[in-house]
C-alpha positions as CSV (number, residue, x, y, z in Angstrom):
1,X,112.9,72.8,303.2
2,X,109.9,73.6,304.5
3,X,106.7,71.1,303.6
4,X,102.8,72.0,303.7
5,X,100.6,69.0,303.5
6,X,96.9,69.3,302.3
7,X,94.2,66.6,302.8
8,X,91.8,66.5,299.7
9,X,89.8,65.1,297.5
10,X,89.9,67.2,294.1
11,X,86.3,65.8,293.1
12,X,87.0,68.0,291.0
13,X,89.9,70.4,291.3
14,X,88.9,73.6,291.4
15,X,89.3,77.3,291.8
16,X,89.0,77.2,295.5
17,X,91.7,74.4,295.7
18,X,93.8,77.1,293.7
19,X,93.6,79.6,295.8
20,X,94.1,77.6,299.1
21,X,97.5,76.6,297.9
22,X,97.9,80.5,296.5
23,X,97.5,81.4,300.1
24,X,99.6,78.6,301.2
25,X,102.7,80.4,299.3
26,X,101.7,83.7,300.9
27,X,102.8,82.6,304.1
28,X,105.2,79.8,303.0
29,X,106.4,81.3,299.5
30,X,108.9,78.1,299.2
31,X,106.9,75.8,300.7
32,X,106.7,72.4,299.3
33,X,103.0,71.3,298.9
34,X,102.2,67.6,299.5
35,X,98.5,66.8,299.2
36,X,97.1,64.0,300.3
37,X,94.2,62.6,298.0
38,X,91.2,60.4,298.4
39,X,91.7,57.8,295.4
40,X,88.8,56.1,293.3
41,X,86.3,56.7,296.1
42,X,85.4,59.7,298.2
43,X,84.8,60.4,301.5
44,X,81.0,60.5,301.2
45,X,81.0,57.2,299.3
46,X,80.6,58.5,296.4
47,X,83.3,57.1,293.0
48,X,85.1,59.9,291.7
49,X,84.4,61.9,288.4
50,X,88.0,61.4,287.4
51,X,90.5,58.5,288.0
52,X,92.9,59.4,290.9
53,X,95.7,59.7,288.7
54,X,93.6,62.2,286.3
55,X,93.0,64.2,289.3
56,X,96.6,64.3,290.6
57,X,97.9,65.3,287.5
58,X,95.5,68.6,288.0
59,X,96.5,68.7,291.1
60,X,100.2,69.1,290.3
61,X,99.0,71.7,287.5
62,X,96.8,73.4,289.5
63,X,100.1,73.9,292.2
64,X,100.6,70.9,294.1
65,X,104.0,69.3,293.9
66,X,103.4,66.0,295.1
67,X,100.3,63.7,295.7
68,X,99.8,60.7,297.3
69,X,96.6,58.6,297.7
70,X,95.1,58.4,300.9
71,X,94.0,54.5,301.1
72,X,90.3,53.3,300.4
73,X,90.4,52.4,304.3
74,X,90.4,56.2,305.3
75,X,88.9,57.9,302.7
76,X,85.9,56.3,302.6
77,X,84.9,56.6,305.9
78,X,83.6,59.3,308.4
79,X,85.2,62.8,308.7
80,X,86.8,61.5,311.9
81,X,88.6,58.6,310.0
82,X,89.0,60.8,307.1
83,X,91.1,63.1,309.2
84,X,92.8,60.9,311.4
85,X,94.3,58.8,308.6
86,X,95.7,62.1,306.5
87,X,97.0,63.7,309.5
88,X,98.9,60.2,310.2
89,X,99.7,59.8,306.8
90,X,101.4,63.2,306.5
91,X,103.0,62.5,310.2
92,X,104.7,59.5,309.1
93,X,106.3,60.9,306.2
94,X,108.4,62.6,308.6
95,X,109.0,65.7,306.5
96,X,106.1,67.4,306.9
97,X,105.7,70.9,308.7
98,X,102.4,72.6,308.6
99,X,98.9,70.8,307.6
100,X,97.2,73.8,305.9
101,X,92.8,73.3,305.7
102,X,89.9,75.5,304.5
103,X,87.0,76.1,307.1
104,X,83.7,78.6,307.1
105,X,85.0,79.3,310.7
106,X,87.7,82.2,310.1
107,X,88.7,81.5,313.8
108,X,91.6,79.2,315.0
109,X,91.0,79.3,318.1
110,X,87.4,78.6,318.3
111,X,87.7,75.6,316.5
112,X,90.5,74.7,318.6
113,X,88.4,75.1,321.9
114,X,85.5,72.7,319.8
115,X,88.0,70.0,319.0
116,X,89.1,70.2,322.8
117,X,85.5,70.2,324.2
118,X,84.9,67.3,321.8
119,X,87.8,65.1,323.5
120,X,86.7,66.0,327.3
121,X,85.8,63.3,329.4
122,X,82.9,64.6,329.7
123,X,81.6,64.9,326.5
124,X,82.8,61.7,325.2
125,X,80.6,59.5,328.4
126,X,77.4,61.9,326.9
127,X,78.4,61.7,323.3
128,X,78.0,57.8,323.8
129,X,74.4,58.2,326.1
130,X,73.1,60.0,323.5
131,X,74.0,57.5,320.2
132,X,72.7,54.4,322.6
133,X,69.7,56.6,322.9
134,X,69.1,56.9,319.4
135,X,70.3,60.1,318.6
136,X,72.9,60.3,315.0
137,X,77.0,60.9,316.0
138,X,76.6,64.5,314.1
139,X,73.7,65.2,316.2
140,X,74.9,64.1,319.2
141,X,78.0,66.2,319.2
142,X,76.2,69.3,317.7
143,X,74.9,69.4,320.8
144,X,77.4,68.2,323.1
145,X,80.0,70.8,321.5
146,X,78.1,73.6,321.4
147,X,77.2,73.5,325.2
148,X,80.7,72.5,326.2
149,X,82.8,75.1,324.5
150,X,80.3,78.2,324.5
151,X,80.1,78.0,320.9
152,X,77.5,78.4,317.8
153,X,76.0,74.8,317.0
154,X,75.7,76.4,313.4
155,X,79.3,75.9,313.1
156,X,79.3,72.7,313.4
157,X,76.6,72.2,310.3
158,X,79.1,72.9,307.9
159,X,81.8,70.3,305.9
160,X,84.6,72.4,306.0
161,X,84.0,73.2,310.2
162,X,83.8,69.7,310.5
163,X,87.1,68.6,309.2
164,X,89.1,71.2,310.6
165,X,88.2,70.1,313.6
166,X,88.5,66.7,312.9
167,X,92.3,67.9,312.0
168,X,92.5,69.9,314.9
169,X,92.0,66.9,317.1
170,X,93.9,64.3,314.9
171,X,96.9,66.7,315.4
172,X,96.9,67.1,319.5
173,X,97.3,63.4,319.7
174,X,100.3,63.0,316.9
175,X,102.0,66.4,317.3
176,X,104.8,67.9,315.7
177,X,102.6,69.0,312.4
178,X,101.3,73.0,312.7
179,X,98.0,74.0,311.6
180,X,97.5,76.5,308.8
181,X,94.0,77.8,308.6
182,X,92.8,79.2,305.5
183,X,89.3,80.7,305.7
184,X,87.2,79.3,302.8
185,X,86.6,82.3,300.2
186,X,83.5,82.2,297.9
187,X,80.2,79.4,297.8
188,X,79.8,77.0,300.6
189,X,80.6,73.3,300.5
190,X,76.9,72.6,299.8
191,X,76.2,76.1,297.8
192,X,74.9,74.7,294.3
193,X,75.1,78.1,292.5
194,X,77.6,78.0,289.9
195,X,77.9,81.1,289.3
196,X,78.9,82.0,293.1
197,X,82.2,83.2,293.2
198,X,84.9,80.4,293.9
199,X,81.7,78.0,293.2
200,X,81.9,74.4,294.5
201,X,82.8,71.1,294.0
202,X,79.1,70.5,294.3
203,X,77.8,72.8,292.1
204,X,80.1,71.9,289.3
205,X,79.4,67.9,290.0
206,X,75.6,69.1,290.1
207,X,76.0,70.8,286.8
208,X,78.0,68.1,285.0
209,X,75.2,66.0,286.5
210,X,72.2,67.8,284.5
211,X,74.2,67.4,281.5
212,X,75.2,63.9,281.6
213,X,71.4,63.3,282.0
214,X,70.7,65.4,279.3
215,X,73.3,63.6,277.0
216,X,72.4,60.5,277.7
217,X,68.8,61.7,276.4
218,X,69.5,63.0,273.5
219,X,71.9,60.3,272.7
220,X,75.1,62.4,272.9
221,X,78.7,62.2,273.9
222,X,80.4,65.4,275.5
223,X,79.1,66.7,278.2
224,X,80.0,70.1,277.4
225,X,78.0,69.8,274.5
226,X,74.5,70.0,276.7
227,X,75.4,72.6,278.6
228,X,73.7,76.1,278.1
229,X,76.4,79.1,277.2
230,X,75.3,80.3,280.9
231,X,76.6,77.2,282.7
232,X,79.4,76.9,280.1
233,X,80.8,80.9,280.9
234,X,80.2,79.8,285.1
235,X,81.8,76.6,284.4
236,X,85.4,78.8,282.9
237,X,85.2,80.9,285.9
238,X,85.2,78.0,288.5
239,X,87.9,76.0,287.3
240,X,91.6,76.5,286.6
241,X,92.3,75.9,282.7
242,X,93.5,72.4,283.0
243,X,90.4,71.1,285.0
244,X,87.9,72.8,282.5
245,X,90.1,71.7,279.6
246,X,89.7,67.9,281.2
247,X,86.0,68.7,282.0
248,X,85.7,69.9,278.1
249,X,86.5,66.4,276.8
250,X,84.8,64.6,279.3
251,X,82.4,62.3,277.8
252,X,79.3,61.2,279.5
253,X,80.3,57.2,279.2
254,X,83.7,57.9,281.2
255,X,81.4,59.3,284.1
256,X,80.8,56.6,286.5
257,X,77.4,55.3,286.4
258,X,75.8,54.7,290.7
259,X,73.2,52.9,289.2
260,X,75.3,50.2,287.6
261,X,75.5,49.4,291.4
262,X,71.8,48.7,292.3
263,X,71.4,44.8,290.3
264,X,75.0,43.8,292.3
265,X,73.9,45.3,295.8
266,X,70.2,43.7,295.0
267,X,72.0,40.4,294.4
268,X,73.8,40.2,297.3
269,X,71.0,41.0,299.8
270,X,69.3,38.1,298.0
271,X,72.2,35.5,298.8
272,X,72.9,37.0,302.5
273,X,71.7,36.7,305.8
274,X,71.5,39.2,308.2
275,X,74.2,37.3,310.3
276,X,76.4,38.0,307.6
277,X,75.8,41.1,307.1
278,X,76.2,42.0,309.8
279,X,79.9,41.7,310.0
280,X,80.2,44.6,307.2
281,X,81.5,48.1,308.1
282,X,78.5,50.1,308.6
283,X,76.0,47.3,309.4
284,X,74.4,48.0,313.3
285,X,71.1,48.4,315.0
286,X,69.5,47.1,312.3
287,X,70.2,49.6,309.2
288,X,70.9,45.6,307.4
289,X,66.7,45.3,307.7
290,X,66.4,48.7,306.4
291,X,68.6,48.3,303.3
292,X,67.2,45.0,302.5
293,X,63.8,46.6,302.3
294,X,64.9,49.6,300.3
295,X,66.2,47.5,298.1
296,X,63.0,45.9,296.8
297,X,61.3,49.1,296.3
298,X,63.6,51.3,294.6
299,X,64.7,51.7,291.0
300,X,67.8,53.8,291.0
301,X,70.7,54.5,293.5
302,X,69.4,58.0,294.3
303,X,66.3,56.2,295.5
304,X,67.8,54.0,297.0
305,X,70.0,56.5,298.9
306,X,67.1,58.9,299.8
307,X,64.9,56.0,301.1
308,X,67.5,54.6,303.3
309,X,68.7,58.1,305.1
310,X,67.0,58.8,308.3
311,X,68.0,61.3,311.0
312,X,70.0,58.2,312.6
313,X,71.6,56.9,309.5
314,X,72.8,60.2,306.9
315,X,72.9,59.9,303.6
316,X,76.6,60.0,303.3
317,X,76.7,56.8,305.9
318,X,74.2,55.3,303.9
319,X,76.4,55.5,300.6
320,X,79.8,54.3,302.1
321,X,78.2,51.3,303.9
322,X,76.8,50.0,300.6
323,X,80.0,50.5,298.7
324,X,81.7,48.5,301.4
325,X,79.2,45.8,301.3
326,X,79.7,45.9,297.6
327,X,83.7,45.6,298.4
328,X,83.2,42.9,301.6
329,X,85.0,45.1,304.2
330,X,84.2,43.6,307.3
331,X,84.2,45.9,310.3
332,X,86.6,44.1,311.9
333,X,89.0,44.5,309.0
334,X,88.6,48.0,309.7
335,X,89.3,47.9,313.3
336,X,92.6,46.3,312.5
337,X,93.6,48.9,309.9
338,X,92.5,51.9,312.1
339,X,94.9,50.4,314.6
340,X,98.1,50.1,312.0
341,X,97.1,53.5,310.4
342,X,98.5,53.6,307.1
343,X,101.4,51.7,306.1
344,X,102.8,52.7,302.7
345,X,102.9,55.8,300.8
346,X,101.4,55.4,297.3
347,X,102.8,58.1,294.4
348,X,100.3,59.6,291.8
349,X,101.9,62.3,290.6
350,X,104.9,64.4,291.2
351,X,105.7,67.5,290.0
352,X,109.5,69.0,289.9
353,X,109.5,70.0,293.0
354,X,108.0,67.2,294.4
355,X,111.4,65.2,293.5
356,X,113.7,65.9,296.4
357,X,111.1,65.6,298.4
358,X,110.8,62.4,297.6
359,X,114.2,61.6,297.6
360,X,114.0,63.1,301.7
361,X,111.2,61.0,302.0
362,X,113.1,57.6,301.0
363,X,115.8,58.4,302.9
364,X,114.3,59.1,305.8
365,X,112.6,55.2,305.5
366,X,109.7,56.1,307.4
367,X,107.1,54.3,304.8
368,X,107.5,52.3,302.1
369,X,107.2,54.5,299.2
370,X,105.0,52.8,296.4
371,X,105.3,53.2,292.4
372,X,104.6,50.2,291.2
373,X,101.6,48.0,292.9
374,X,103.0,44.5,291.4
375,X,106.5,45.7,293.9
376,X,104.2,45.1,297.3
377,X,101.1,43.0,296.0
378,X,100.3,41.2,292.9
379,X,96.7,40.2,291.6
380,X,97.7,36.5,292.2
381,X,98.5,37.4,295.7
382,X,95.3,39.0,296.2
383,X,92.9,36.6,294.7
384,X,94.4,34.4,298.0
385,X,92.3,36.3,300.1
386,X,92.9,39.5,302.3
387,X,93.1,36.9,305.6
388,X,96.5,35.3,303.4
389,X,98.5,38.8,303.1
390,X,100.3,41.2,305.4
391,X,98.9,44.3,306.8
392,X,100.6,46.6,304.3
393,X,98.7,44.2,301.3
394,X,95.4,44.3,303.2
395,X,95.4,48.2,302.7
396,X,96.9,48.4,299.6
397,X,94.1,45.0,298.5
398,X,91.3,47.5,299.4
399,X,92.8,50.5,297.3
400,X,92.8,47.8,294.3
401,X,89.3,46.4,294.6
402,X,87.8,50.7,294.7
403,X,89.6,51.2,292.0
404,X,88.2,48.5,290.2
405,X,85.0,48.8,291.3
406,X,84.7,52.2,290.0
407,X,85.6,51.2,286.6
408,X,82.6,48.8,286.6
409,X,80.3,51.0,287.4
410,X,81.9,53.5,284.7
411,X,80.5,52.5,280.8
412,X,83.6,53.3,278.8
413,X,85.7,50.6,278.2
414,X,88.6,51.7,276.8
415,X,91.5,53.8,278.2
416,X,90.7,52.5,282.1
417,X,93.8,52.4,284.1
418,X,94.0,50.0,287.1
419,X,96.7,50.0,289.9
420,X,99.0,47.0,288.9
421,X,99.5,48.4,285.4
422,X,99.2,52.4,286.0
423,X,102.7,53.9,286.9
424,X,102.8,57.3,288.6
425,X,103.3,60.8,286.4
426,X,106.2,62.5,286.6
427,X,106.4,66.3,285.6
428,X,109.3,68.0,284.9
């Protein structure tokens, strides 16, 4: 049995996702295909437009067999951590064969010589001059990279580069897992033309965007409702039928709502010293003075967010640091997880397939496989305080408390699922 694993975050599944794992079963036509999934929060801090389990379930229609959530502790968090905690995720399953990834960068090899120029001696001593100097980690190892492996700095300015390198170098140090690359086909990460072919994840979250503001205007519910026939024909071309059936009925109260975080975050600078905050992931050289001021001047989360970012501190940093501030993830909690890497394997969904794999999965009792939450931690448990639990409950804590969070900041409130009651889907 041969097994591909995918690292993704499905925000929202779309064509481009369909044809990675298309190509996937080009080379590997009876390939397994075990993605790996960001859960209520996504890499760039950002909650998801769908619950996790919503977005497994297209995930397994759009192709995948199996999903499992990558915990809050990776997936939140730079493209490094990002990486490094799929790639050991997928390692530990034990099962797992090739990791296939998307990149602008149509070359293996080059990006292979980047991720090795990245992990030189040398470039690691300059890489840490040049942040005590000032300079931002991205900018730092544009230029680093670029000089040390003979290659175009532009590379490294796009999201898809990025990762696959990050993969690239997460695999050298756990090996045994082959890389698959799959050039990306169609718009850009950041191209925001919906009517490019393949068009993004961005461009569809921009579009759904404009219309949940134009809804909430005009006091209405469906989002598809405000959108102009234009956007509504690019929108059927970008997704596979079950994401733009899901995207149909998608009202603009089940879209979670960034602003809902501003009062909360405004709250806690009010009671907090910089002492304290300190101690939270994401809080150094003084960004806590900086967000503290931003925070009395700004009126929605996009301000917020755009006030904050400077060419030291991106935007993406920016929003993940506030979520964990909003979550109390210390950076030492952090340090202690990155150490453990993760420690279970949670289910979402599982196409037929996906069933003897997980069968090999179990018996090869390499991680705890986990379908019900209540099984490894209960509410009870975690009210005691992360400091009162086991590594494995610390994790799976912070994967309860995002998923939670992102219901909060989400106005419907009916039909919310929550880890300790929602079971994973099963397809046959």
């Amino acid at each position: 049995m041969h097994v591909t694993g995918i690292i993704a975050e499905y925000n929202p599944f779309h064509n481009g996702h369909r044809y990675q794992i298309e190509q996937i079963r080009q080379t590997y036509p009876k390939s397994i295909v075990i993605a790996v999934m960001s859960g209520s929060f996504v890499q760039r801090g950002q909650a998801a437009l769908f619950d996790k389990w919503q977005r497994a379930e297209l995930a397994i229609a759009g192709g995948c067999d199996l999903v499992l959530e990558l915990p809050f502790a990776f997936s939140c968090r730079s493209a490094q951590d990002f990486a490094r905690g799929g790639v050991r995720l997928l390692t530990r399953l034990g099962c797992v064969d090739t990791l296939a990834f998307g990149a602008e960068c149509p070359s293996l090899v080059t990006l292979k010589t980047i991720a090795a120029a990245i992990d030189s001696d040398a470039v690691q001593r300059q890489l840490h001059e040049r942040i005590n100097d000032g300079a931002s980690y991205a900018q730092a190892l544009t230029e680093l990279t670029a000089t040390a492996a003979g290659a175009d700095a532009t590379l490294l300015h796009e999201p898809n580069n990025i990762l696959a390198i990050e993969y690239l170098r997460a695999l050298e140090k756990t090996p045994g897992i082959k890389p698959l690359l799959i050039p990306r086909a169609g718009a850009g990460y950041h191209d925001k033309d919906i009517s490019a072919t393949n068009a993004s994840a961005t461009a569809i979250r921009q579009l759904l965007h404009k219309a949940a503001v134009a809804a909430r205007a005009a006091d209405g519910k469906l989002l598809a409702a405000q959108l102009t026939e234009h956007d509504a024909h690019a929108l059927r071309q970008s997704l596979p039928p079950a994401s733009l059936d899901a995207l149909q009925r998608l009202a603009v109260s089940q879209l979670p709502d960034h602003n809902r975080l501003l009062l909360p975050l405004q709250a806690l600078m009010l009671r907090t010293d910089n002492q304290a905050l300190g101690k939270f992931a994401g809080i150094n050289e003084g960004l806590e003075n900086r967000l503290r001021n931003c925070l009395q001047t700004t009126t929605t989360y996009g301000e917020l967010l755009a006030a904050a970012t400077t060419k030291r501190y991106s935007r993406s940093r920016i929003a993940r640091t506030l979520i964990h501030l909003m979550l109390g993830v210390t950076q030492t909690q952090l340090d202690t997880i990155d150490k453990s890497g993760p420690l279970y394997a949670r289910i979402l969904a599982c196409g037929h397939r996906g069933r003897d794999l997980l069968h090999r999965i179990k018996k090869a009792e390499t991680l705890p496989l986990i379908t019900k939450t209540s099984a490894y931690l209960t509410s009870t448990q975690r009210a005691q305080g992360l400091d009162t639990l086991s590594p494995l409950q610390q994790q799976l804590t912070l994967d309860t408390m995002s998923t939670e969070l992102r219901q909060l900041i989400t106005p419907q409130t009916n039909k919310k699922r929550n880890d300790f009651q929602q079971s994973p889907r099963f397809f046959s």
